[in-house]
C-alpha positions as CSV (number, residue, x, y, z in Angstrom):
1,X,29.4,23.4,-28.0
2,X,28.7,23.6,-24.2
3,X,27.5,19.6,-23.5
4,X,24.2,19.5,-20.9
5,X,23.5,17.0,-18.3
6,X,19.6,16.8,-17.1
7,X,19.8,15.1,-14.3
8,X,17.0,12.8,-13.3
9,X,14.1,14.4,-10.4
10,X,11.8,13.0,-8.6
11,X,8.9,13.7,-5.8
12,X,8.7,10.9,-2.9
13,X,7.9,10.8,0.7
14,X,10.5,10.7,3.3
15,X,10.0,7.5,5.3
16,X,13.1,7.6,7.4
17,X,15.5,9.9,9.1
18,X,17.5,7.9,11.8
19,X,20.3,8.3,9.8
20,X,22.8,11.3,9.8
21,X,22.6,13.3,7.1
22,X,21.1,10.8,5.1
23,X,16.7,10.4,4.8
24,X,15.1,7.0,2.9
25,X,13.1,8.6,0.4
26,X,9.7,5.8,-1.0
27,X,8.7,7.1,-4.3
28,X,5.5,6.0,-6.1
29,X,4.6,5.2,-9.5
30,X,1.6,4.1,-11.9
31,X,2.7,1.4,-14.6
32,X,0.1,-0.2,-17.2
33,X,0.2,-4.1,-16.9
34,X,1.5,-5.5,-19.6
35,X,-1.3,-8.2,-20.2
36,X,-4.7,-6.7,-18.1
37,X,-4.2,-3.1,-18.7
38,X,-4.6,-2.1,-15.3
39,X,-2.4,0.3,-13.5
40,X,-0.3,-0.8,-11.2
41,X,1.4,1.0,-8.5
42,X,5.2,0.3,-7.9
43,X,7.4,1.7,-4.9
44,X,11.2,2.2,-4.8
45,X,13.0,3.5,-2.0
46,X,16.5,5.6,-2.5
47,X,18.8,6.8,-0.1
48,X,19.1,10.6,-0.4
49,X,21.8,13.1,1.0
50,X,20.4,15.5,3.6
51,X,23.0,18.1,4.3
52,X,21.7,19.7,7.0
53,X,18.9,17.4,8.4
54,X,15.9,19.3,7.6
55,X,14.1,16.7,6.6
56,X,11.4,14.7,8.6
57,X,9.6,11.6,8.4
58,X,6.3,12.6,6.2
59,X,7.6,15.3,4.0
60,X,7.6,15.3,0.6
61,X,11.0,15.6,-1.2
62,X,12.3,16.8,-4.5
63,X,15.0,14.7,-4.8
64,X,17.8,15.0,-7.6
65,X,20.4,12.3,-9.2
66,X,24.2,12.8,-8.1
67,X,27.3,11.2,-8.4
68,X,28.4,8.1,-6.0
69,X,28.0,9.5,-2.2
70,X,28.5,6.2,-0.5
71,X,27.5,2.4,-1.3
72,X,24.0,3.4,-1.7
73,X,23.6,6.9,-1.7
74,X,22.7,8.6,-5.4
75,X,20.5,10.9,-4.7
76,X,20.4,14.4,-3.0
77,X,17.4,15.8,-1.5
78,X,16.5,19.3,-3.8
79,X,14.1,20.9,-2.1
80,X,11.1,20.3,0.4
81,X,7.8,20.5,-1.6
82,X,5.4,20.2,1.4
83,X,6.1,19.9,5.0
84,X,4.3,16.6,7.2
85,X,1.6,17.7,8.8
């Protein structure tokens, strides 16, 4: 039996691009407070592989979970799901 890995995705903004072939990626989420029930909205930024710099600062990304690319790199971008305007 053929084993399956979902890999984890998710949609963020790209924040920075001075980097070669590398774009900081800040994604935003919504998480109930424990004690006041109030949504609360948490950023995390993640280094993302950009093979061949198409990114820019302001686009949204589809970014996927990888294997190790460097000290701080896990993540590859995907796909482009809307382009800054």
């Amino acid at each position: 039996m053929e084993k399956r890995f979902l890999r984890r995705q998710m949609v963020g903004t790209v924040v920075s691009e001075k980097m070669d072939k590398t774009v900081i990626v800040l994604v935003e989420r919504l998480v109930k407070h424990k004690l006041y029930q109030k949504y609360v909205r948490r950023r995390s930024k993640f280094a993302a592989h950009d093979e061949n710099n198409v990114s820019r600062v302001g686009d949204k990304v589809l970014i996927t979970q990888s294997r190790p690319l460097s000290k701080t790199k896990r993540w590859r971008v995907s796909k482009i799901v809307e382009k800054a305007v």
